[in-house]
Structure formats: C-alpha cells, structure tokens
N, C-alpha and C positions, 0 to 999 in steps of 0.2 A: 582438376577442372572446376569442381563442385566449389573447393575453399576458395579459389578467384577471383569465382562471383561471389561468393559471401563479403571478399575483403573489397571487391570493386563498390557493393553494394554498401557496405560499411563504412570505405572512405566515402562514398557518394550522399551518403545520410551525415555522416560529422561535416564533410563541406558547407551543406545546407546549414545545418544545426549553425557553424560559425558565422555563414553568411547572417542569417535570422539574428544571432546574435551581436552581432559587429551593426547591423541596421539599426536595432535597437539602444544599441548605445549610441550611433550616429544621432538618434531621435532626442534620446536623454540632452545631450550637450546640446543640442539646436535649440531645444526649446530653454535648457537654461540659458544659452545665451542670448537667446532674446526677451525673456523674462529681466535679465539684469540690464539688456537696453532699456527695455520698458519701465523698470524703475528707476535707472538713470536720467532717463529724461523726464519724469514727473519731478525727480528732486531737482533736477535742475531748471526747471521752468518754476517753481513753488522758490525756490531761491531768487528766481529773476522778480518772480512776484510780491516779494515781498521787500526785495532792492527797492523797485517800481513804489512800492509803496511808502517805504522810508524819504524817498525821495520828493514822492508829493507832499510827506508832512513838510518838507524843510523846505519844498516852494512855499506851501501856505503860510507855515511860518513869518517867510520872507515877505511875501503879499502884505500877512496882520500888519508885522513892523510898518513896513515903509506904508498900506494905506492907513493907520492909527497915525503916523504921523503927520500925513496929508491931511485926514478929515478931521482926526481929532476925536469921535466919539467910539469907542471901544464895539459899543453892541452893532455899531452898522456894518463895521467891517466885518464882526464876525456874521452880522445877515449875510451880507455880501462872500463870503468865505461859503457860508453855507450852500447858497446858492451856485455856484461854482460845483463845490463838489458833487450836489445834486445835481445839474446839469450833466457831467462825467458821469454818475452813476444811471441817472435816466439813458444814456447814448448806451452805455455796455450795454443795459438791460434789454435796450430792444436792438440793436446789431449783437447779440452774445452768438447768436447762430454763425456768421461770418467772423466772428474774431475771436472767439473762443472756441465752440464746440467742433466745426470744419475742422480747423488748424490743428487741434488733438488727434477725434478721430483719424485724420489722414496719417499722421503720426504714427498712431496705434497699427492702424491698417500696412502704412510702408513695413513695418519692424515686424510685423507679422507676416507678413507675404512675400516681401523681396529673399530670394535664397542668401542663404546666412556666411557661404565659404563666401571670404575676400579673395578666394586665390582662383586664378582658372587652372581647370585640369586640362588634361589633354584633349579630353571630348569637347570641352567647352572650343576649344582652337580646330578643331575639326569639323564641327559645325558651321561657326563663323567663316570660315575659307569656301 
C-alpha cells in the first residue's frame, strides 16, 4: 500500500516536472518566433525604405532632366529640387508620429500580443460555440 503512494506520488511529481517542462519549451519557441517576425518586418520595411528612396532619386533625376531643359539654368532646378525634397522632409518631420512611429509600434505591439498558434485547438472551438 505504502509503494503506491510513493509510485502515485512519483508519477504525479514527473507529470508536473513534464508539464513545467513542455510550458517552457512552448515559451522558448513563442518568443522565438515572434522575435524572427519581429525582425522580419523591420528588414522588410528598411527594404521598402530604401526602394522608396532609390525611387525618389530617379524622380528627381527625372524632374533635373526635363526642368534643366525647360529653364535652362542648372542651379535653379537644382534650388527648386531642393526645395521639394525639403518640403518632404519638413512633412515626415512633423507628421513622424502618425506615419512612422504609430504604424511601427502597433506592429511591434500586434507581434507581441496576438497569440502566436495559427491553428485552433479544440478548446479554442469550444469556446466559440
């Protein structure tokens, strides 16, 4: 009767021990795989950003050309070129809250707090019903 309870109490301690141990791995893999969202979407926004930006050189570009040929004097277009981009640059700078910093954070924030399984389990369909 005595070894029983020792062996009840001994599977009942290694269930624990597994469960604790199976949570903790569950923990390991959640957060890496939101760590690897999370730097998947900075490299891939840092890629768009710099698309974005290759692309404005070869508007400006385009602009020099065809207003150099319009006006004819090199330094006005490039005033004018300049102005432009400083205009752009003045706009980020004071909307950055609303078009940069928001749109990240919430980023950061979904990836961090939405639960991470794509799949439902059975509880998840038990609940919903």
């Amino acid at each position: 009767m005595k070894q029983e309870k020792e062996d009840k109490s001994m599977t009942l301690t290694q269930t624990i021990k597994e469960y604790i141990d199976l949570k903790l791995e569950y923990f390991r893999l959640t957060f890496a795989e939101k760590v690897s969202l999370l730097v998947g979407n900075m490299i891939f926004f840092t890629l768009i950003a710099l698309l974005g930006l290759a692309g404005l050189l070869m508007i400006i570009l385009l602009i020099d050309s065809v207003l150099t040929k319009i006006i004819g004097i090199a330094w006005v277009v490039n005033l004018i070129e300049l102005g432009f981009v400083g205009l752009i640059a003045t706009l980020l700078w004071i909307f950055r809250e609303k078009v940069i910093i928001r749109p990240v954070a919430d980023i950061i924030i979904r990836t961090l707090i939405e639960p991470s399984g794509k799949f439902k389990t059975k509880d998840d369909d038990e609940n919903t019903a």
